[in-house]
C-alpha positions as CSV (number, residue, x, y, z in Angstrom):
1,X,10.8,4.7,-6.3
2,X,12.5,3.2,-9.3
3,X,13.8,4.9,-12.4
4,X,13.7,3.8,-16.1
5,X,16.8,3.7,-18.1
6,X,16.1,6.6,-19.7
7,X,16.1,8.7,-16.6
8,X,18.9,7.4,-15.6
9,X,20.6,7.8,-18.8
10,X,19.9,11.4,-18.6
11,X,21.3,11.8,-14.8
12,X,23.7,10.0,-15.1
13,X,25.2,11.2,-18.9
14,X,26.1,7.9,-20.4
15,X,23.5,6.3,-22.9
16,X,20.8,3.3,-22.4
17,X,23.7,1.3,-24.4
18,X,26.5,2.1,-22.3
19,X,24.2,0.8,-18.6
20,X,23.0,-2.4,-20.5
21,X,26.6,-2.9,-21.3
22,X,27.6,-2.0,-17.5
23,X,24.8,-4.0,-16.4
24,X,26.2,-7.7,-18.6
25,X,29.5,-6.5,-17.0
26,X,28.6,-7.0,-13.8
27,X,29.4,-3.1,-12.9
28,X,25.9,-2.5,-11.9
29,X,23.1,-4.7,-10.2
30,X,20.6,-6.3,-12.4
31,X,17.7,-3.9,-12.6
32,X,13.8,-4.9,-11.7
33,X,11.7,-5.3,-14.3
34,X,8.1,-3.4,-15.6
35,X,5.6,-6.4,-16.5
36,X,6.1,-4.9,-19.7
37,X,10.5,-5.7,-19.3
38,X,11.4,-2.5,-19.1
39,X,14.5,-1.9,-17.0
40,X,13.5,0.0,-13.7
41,X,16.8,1.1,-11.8
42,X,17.0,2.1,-8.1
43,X,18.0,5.2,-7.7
44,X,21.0,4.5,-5.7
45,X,22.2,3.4,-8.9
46,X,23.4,6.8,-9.7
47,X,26.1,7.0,-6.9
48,X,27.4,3.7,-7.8
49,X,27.5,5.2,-11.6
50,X,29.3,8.1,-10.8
51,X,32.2,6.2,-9.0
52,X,31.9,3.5,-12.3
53,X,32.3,7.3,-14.5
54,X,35.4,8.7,-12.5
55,X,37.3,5.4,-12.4
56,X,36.5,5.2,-16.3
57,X,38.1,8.6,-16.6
58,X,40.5,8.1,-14.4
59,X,42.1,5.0,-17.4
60,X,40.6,2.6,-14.7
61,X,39.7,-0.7,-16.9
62,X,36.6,-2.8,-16.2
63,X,38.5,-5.2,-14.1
64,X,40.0,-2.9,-11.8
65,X,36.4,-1.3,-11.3
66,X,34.7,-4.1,-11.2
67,X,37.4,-5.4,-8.3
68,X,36.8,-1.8,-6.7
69,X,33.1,-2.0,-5.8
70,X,33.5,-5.7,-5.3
71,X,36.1,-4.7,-2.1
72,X,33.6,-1.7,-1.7
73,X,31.0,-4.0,-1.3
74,X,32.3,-6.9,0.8
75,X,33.0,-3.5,3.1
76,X,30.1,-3.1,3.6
77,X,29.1,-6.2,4.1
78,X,31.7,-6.7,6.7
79,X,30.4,-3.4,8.8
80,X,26.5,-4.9,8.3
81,X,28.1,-8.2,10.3
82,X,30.3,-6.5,12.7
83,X,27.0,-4.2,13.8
84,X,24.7,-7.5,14.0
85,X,27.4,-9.3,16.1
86,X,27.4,-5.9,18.3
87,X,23.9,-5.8,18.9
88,X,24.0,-9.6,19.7
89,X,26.3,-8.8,22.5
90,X,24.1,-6.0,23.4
91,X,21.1,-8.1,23.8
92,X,23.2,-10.9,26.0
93,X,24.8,-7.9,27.9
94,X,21.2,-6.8,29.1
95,X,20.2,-10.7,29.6
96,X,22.6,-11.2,31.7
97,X,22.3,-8.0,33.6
98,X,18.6,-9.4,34.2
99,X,19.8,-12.4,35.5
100,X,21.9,-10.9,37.8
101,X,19.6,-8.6,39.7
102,X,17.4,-11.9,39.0
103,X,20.1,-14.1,41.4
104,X,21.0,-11.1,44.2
105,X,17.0,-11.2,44.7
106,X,17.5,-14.7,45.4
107,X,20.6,-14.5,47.1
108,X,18.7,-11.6,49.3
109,X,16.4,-14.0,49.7
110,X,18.1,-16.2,51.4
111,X,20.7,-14.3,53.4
112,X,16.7,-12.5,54.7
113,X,15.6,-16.1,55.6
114,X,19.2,-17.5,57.5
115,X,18.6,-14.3,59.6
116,X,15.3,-15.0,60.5
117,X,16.3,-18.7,61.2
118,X,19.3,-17.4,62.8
119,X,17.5,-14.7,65.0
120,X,15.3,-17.6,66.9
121,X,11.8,-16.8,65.6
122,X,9.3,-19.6,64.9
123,X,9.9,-20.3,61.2
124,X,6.6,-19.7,59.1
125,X,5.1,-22.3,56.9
126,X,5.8,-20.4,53.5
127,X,6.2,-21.7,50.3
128,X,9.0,-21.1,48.3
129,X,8.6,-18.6,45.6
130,X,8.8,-19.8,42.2
């Protein structure tokens, strides 16, 4: 669900003016677009205006915001990559626990078949599995 300006105008308390000029700023993502070019906003927007609203009040300039949810950002961005790499090892932690059990089978195998060698009996005429 996306919101038009107005809407978010009206959450968020600062005017149509003041997110178009927070939008050429680079403070706030570029919105989608109607067919009809009006602005259409994703609602997460309204977190990301409220931290842009208390750093503004705080005597925070653009830079220093703009540098904020940059860092805030590449965070998260960081944590995204860490968890990927994590459920990379994951997956090659259950591969190779696979081809473990895979080579004591084998090994089984074998230690079953130098016993029967081992034990005298005739050996049968089987072929190896594959």
């Amino acid at each position: 669900m996306s919101l038009p300006i107005g809407e978010v105008s009206r959450r968020s308390a600062l005017s149509p003016d003041t997110l178009r000029f927070y939008e050429r700023e680079g403070l706030l993502p570029v919105p989608g677009r109607t067919s009809g070019g009006a602005r259409r906003y994703d609602p997460a927007v309204l977190d990301q205006l409220q931290v842009i609203s208390t750093l503004r009040g705080l005597g925070f300039g653009l830079d220093q915001v703009r540098d904020l949810l940059a860092a805030k950002s590449s965070t998260h961005s960081v944590r995204a990559r860490i968890d990927a790499a994590r459920a990379s090892i994951d997956g090659l932690e259950a591969l190779l626990d696979e081809k473990e059990k895979a080579l004591q089978e084998a090994r089984d195998l074998l230690s079953q078949w130098r016993d029967e060698l081992d034990s005298g009996e005739p050996w049968p005429d089987t072929p190896l599995p594959r």
